[in-house]
KOLMIDREN-921430 format. One line per 5 residues: their letters; for each residue x, z, y of N, C-alpha, C, O. Coordinates in Angstrom, 2 decimals. Example, Ala and Ser with C-alpha at 12.3 -4.5 7.8 and 13.67 -1.06 7.14 Angstrom:
AS = 13.19 7.80 -5.69 12.30 7.80 -4.50 13.20 7.80 -3.30 14.24 8.46 -3.32  12.85 7.08 -2.25 13.67 7.14 -1.06 12.90 7.87 0.03 13.41 8.04 1.14
REM end
This chain:
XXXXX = 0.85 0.00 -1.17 0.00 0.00 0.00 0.90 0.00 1.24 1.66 0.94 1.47  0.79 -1.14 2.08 1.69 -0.92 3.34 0.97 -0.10 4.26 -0.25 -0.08 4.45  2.04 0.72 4.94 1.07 1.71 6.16 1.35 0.90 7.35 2.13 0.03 7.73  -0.24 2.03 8.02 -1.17 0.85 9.41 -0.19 1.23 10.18 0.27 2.35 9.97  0.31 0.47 11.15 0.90 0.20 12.50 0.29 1.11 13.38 0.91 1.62 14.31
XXXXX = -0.99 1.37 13.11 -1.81 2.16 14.27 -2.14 3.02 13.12 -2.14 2.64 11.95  -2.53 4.66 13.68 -3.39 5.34 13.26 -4.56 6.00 14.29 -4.68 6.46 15.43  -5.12 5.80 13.40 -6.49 6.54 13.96 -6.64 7.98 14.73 -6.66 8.90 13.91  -6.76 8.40 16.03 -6.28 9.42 16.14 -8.05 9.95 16.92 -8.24 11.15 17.14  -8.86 9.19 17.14 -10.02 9.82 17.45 -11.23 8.35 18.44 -11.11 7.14 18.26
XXXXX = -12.11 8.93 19.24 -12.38 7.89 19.99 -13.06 8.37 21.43 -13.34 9.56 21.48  -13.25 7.86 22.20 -13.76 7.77 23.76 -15.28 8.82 23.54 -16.34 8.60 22.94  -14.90 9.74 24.15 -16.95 10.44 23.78 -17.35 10.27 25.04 -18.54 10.54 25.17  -16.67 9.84 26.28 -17.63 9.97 27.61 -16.87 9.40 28.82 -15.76 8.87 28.84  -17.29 9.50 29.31 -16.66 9.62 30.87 -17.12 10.52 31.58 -18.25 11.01 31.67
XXXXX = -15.94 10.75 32.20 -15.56 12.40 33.35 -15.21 12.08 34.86 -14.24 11.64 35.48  -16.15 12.40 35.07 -16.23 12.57 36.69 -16.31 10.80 37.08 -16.79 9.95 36.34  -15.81 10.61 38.19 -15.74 9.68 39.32 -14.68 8.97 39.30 -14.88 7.77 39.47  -13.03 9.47 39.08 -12.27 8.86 39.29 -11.53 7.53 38.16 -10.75 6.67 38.58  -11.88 7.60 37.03 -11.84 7.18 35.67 -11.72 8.08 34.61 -11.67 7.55 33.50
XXXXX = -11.65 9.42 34.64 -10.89 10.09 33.39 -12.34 10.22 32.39 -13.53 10.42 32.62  -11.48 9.98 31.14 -12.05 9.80 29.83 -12.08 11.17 28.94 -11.05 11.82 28.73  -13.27 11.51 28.47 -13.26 12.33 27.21 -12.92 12.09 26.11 -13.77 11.49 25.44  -11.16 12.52 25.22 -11.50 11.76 23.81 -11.61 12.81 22.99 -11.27 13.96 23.27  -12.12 12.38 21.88 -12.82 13.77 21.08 -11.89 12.97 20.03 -11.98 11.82 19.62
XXXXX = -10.96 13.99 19.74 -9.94 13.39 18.03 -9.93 14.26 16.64 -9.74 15.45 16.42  -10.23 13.05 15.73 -10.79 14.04 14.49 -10.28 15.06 14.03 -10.91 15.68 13.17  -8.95 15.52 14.48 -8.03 16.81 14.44 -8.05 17.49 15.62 -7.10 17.31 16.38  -9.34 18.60 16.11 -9.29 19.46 16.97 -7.96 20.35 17.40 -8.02 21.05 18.42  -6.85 20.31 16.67 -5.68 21.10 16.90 -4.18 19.95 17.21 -3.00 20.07 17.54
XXXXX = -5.26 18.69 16.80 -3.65 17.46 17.36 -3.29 17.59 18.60 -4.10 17.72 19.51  -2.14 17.57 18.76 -1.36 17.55 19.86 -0.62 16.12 20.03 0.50 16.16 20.53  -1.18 14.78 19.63 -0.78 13.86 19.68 -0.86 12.91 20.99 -0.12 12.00 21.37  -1.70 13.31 21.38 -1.96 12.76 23.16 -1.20 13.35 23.70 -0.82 12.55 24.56  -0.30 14.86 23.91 0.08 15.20 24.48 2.01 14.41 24.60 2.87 14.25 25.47
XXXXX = 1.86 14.18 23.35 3.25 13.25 23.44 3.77 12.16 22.62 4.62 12.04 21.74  2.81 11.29 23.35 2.48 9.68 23.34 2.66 9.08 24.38 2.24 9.80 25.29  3.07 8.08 24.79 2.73 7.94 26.15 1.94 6.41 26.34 2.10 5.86 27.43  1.09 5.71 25.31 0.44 4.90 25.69 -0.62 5.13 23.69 -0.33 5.61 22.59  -1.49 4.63 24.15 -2.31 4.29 23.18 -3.09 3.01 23.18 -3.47 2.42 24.19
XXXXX = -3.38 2.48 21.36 -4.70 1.30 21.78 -5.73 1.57 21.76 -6.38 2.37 21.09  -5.99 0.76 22.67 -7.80 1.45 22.68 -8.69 -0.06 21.93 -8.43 -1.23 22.19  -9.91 0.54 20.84 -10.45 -0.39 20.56 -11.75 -0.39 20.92 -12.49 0.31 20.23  -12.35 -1.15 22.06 -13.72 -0.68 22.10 -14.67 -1.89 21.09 -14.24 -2.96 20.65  -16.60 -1.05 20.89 -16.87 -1.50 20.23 -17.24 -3.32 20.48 -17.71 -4.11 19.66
XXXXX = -16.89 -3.53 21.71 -17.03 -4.93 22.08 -16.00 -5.28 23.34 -15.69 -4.45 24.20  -15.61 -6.37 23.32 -14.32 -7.03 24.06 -12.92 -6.62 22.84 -12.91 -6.28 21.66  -12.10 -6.81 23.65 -10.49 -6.87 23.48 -10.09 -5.43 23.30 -10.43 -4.48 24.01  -9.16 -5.40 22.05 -8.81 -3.73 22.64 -7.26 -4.05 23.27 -6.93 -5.22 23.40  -6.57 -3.24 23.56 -5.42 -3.23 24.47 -4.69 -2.00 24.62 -5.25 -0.94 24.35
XXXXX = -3.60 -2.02 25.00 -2.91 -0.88 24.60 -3.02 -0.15 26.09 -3.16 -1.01 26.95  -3.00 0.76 26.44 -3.31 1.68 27.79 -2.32 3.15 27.57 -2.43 3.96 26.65  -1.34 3.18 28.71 -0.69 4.52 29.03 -1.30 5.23 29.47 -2.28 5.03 30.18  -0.56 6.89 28.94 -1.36 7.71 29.67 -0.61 8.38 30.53 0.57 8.73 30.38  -1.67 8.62 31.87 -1.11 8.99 32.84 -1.04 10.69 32.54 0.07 11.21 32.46
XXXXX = -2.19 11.47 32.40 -2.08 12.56 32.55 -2.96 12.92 31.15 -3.68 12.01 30.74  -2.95 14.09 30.47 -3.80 14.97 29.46 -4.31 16.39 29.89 -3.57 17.30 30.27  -5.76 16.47 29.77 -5.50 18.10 29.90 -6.91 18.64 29.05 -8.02 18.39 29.51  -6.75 19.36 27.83 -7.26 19.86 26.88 -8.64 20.67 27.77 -8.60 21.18 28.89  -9.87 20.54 26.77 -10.82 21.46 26.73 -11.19 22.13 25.27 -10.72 21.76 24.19
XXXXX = -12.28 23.34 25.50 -12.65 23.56 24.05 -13.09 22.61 22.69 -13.09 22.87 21.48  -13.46 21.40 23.48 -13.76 20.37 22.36 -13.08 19.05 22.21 -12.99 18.34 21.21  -12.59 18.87 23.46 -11.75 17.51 23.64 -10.54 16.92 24.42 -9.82 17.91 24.54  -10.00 16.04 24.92 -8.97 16.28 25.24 -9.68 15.31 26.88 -10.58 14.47 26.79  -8.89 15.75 28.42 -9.26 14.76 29.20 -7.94 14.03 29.70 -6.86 14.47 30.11
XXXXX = -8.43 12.78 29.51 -7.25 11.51 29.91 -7.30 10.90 30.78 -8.44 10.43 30.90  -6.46 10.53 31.77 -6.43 9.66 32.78 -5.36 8.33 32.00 -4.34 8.64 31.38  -5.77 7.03 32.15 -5.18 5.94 31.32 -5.22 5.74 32.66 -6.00 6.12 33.54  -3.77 4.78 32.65 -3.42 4.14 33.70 -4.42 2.11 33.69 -4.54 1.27 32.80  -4.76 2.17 34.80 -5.43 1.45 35.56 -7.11 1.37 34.79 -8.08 0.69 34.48
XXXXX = -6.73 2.11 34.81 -8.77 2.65 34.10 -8.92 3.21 35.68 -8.08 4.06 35.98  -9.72 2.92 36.52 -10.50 3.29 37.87 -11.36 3.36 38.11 -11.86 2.32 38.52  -11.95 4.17 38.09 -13.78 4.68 38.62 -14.72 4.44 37.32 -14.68 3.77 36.29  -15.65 5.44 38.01 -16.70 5.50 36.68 -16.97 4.40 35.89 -16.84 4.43 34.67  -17.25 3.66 36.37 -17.70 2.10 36.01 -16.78 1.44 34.52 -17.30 0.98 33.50
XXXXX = -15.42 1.55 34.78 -14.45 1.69 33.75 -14.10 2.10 33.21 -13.37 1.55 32.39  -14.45 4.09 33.20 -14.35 4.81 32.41 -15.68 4.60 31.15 -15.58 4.67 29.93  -16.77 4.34 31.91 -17.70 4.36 31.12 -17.79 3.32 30.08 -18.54 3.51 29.12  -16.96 2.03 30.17 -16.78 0.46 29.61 -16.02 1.30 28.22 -16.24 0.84 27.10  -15.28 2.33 28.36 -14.30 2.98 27.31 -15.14 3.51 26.15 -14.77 3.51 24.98
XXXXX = -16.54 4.04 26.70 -17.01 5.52 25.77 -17.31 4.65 24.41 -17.80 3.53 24.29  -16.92 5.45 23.57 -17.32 4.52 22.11 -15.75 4.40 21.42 -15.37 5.07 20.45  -14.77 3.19 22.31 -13.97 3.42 21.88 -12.74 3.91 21.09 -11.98 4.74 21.59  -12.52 3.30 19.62 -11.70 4.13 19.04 -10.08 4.27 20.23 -9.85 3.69 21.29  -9.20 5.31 19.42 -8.05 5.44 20.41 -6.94 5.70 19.49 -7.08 6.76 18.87
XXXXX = -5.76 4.97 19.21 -5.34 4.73 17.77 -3.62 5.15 18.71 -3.21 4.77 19.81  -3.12 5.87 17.87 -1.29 5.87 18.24 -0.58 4.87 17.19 -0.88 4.46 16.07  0.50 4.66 18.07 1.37 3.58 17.47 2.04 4.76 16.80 2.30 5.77 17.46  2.40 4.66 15.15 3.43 5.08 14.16 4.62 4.83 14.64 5.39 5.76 14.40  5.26 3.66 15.40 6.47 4.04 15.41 6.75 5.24 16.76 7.84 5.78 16.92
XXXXX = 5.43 5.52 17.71 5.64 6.58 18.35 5.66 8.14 17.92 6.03 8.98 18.74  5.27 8.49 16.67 5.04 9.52 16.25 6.20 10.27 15.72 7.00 9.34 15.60  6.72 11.18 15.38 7.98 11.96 14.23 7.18 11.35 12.96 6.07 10.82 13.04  7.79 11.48 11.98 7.38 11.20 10.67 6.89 12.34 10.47 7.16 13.22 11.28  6.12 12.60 9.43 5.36 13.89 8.83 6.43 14.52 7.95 7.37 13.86 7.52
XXXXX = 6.24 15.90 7.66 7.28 16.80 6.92 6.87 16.54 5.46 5.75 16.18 5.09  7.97 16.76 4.66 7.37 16.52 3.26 6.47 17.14 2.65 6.49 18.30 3.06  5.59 16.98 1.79 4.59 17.34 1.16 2.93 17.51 2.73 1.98 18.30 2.61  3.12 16.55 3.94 2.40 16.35 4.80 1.89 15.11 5.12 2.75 14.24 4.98  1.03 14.77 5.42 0.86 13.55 5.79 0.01 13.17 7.21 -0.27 14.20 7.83
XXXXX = -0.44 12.00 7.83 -1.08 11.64 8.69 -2.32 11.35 8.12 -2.50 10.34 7.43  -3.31 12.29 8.38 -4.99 12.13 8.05 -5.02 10.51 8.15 -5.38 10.16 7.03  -4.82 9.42 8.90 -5.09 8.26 8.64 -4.23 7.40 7.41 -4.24 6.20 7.14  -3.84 7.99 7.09 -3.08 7.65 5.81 -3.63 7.57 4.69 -3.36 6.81 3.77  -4.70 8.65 4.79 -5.54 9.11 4.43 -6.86 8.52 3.62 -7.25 8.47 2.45
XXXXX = -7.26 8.16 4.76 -8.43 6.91 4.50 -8.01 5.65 4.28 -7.29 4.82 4.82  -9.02 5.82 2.81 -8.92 3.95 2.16 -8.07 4.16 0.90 -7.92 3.18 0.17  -7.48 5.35 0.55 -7.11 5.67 -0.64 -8.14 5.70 -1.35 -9.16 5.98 -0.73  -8.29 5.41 -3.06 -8.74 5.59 -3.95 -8.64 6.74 -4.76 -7.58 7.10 -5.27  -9.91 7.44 -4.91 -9.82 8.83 -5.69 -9.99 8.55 -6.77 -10.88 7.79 -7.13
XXXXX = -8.88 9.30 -7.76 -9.45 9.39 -9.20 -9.29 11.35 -9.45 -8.97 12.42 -8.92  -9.83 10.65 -10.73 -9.62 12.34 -11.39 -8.38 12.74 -12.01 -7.40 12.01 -11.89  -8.31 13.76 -12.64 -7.15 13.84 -13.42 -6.96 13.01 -14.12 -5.86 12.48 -14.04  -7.82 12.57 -14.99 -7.71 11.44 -16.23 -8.17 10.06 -15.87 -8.81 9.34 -16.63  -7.70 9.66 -14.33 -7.72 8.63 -14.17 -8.91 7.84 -13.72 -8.79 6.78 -13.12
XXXXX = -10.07 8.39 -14.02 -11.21 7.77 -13.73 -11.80 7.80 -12.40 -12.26 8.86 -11.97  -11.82 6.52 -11.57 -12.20 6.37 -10.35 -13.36 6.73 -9.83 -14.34 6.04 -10.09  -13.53 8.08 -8.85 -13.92 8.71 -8.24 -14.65 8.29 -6.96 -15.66 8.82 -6.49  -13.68 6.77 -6.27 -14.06 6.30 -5.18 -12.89 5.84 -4.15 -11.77 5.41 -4.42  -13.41 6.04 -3.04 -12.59 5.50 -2.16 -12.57 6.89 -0.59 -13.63 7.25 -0.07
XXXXX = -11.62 7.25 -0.29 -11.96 8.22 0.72 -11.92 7.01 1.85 -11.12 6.12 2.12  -13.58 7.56 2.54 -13.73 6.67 3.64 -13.62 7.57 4.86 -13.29 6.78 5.75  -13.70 8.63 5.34 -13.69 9.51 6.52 -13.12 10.90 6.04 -13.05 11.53 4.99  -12.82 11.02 7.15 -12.11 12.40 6.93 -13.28 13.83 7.88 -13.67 13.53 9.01  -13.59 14.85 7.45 -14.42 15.41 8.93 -13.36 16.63 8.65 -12.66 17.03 7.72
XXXXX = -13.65 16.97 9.97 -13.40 18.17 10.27 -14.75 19.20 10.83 -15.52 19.14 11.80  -14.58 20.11 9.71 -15.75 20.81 9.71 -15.49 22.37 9.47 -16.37 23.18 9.20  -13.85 22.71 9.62 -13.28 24.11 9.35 -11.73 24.50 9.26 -11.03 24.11 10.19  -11.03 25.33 8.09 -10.19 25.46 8.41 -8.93 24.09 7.93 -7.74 24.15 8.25  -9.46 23.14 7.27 -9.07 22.84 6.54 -10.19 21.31 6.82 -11.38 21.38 7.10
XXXXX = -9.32 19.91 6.65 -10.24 18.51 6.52 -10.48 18.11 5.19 -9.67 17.95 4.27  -11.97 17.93 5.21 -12.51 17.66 4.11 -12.27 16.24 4.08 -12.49 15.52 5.06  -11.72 15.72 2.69 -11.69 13.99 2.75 -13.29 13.50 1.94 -13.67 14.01 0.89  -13.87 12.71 2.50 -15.61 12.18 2.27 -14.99 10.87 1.19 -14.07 10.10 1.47  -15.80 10.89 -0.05 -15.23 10.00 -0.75 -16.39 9.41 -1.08 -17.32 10.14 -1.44
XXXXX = -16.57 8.06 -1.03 -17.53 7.22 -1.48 -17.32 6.11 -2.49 -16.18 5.74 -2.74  -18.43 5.55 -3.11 -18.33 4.75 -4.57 -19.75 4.39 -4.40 -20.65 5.23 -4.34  -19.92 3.08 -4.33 -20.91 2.07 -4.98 -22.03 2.81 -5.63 -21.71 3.02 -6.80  -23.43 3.37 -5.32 -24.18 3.49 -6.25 -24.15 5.51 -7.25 -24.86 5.99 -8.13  -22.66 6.22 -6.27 -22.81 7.39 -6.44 -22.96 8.28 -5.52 -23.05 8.04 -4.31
XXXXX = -23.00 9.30 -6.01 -23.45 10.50 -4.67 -21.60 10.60 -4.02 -20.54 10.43 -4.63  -21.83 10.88 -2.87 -20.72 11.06 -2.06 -20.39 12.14 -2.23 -21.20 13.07 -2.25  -19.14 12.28 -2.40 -18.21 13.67 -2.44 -17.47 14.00 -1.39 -16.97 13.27 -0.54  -17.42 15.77 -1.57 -16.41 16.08 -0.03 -16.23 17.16 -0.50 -16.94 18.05 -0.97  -14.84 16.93 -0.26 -13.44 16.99 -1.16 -12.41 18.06 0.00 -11.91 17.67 1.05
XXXXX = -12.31 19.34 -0.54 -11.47 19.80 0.87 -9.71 19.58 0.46 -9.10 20.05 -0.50  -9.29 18.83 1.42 -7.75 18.71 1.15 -6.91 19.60 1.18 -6.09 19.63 2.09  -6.92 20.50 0.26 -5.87 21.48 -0.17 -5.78 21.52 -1.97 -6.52 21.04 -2.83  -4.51 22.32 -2.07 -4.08 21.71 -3.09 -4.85 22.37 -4.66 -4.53 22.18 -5.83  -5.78 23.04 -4.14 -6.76 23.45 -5.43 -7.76 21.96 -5.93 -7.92 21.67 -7.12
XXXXX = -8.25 21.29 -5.00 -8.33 20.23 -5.14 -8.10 18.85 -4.68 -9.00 18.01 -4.67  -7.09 18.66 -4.35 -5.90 17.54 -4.36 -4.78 17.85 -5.12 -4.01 18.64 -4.57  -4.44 17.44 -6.27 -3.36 17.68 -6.76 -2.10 16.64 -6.03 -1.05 17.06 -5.55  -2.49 15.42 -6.09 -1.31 14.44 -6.02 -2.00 13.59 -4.63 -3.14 13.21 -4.33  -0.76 13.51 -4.04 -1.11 11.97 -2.75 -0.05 11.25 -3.45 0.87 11.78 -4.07
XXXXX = -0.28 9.77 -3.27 0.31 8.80 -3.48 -0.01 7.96 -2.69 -0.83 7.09 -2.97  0.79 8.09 -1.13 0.19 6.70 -0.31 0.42 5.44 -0.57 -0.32 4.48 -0.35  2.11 5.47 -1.33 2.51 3.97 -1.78 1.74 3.25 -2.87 1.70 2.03 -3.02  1.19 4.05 -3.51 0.48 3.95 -4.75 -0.95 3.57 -4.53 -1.49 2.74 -5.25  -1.81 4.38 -3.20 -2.72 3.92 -3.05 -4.14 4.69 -3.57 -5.32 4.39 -3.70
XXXXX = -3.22 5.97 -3.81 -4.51 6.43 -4.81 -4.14 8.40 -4.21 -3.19 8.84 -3.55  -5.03 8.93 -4.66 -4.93 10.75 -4.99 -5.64 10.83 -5.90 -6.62 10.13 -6.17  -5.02 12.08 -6.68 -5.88 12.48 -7.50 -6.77 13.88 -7.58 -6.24 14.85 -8.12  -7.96 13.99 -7.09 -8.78 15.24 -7.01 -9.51 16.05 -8.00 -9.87 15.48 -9.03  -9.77 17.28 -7.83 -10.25 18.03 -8.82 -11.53 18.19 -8.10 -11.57 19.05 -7.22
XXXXX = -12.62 17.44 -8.37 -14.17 17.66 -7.35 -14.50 19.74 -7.31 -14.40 20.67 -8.11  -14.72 19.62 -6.54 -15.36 21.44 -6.60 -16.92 21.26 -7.89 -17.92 20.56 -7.99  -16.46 22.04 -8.42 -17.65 22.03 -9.78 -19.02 21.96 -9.28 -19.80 21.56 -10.14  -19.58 22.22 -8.11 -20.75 22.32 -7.90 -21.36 20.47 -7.51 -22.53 20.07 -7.62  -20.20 19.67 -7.08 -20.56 18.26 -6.67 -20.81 17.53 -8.22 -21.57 16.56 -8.21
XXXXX = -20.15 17.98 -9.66 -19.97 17.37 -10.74 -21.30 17.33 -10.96 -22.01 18.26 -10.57  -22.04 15.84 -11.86 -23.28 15.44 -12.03 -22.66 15.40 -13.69 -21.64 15.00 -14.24  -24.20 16.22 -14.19 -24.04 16.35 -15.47 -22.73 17.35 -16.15 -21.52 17.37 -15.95  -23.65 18.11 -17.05 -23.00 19.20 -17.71 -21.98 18.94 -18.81 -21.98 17.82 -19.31  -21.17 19.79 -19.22 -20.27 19.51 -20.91 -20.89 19.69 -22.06 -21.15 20.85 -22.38
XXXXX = -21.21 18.75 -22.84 -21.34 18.74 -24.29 -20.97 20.08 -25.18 -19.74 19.98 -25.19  -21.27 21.21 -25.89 -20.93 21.91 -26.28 -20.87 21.39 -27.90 -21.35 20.33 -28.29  -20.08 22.52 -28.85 -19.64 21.60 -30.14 -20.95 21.61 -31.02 -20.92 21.12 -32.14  -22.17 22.22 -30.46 -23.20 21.86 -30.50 -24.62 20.77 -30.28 -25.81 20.66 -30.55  -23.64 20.21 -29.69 -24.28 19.10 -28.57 -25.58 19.97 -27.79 -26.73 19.53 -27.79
XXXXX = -25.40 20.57 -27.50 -26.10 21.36 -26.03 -25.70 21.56 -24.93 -24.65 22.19 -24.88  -26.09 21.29 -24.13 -25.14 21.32 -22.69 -24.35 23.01 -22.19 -25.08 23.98 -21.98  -23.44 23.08 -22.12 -23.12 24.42 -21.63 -24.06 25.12 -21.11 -25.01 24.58 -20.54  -23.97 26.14 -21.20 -24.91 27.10 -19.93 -26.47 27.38 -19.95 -27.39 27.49 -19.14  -26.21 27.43 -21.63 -27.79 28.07 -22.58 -28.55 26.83 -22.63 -28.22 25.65 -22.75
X = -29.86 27.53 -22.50 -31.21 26.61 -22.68 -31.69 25.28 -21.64 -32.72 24.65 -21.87
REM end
């Protein structure tokens, strides 16, 4: 699997105030990746996306506020909202070992221990202490999967795949006992 040039680091939730500055809300409430970047692409959901510096950052309880250079007045801030907002990889440090970049993330294929395909992680949320990876498959119930290592055993980005241990309560259908009765009595 070759890795993206861009990662995904969040998208445009608004516009702020009058002068252009932008609200971006990024799927890692604790990234500090705007803070030392100094340009990003922006993709909005219609036109061209383009790469835009940032002039200034300054954090709130939910999001981060940006001034992009030659973004001017409401009018242009507001052309932004929607917008994904992606960092260039070769701007980033590399991740520490046994770490990775949540966009790395998505578009891997889940299997189980024994190999059997689980799906595809399509989103990542953040919903606590810890990002749950959302795994989807054709025709099954969606799983969400918290990324720690009780259930993620293995990443393999080159490979293209992880392998997860679902939390027992998402598993459909019970174990066969040497009875042929399903576990767990009557």
């Amino acid at each position: 699997m070759t890795l993206k040039p861009h990662l995904e680091l969040g998208y445009v939730a608004r516009a702020h105030g009058l002068q252009g500055e932008v609200a971006v809300r990024t799927f890692d409430p604790a990234s500090e990746t705007l803070d030392h970047v100094e340009r990003v692409l922006v993709r909005p959901r219609t036109g061209a996306e383009r790469v835009l510096r940032i002039v200034s950052v300054r954090p709130t309880p939910k999001e981060m506020l940006v001034v992009f250079e030659g973004v001017k007045g409401r009018d242009a801030s507001e052309a932004l909202v929607g917008a994904k907002v992606l960092a260039f990889r070769e701007d980033l440090e590399p991740p520490a070992e046994d770490e990775y970049f949540q966009g790395d993330l998505v578009g891997l294929t889940a299997v189980d221990a024994s190999g059997k395909v689980l799906g595809r992680v399509e989103e990542i949320w953040e919903t606590g202490e810890v990002p749950n990876l959302v795994i989807r498959a054709e025709g099954q119930e969606e799983l969400v999967v918290p990324f720690v290592d009780d259930f993620v055993s293995t990443v393999d980005i080159p490979g293209g795949r992880l392998v997860v241990k679902p939390p027992e309560y998402l598993e459909v259908g019970g174990q066969e006992s040497a009875e042929g009765e399903p576990e767990g009595g009557e």
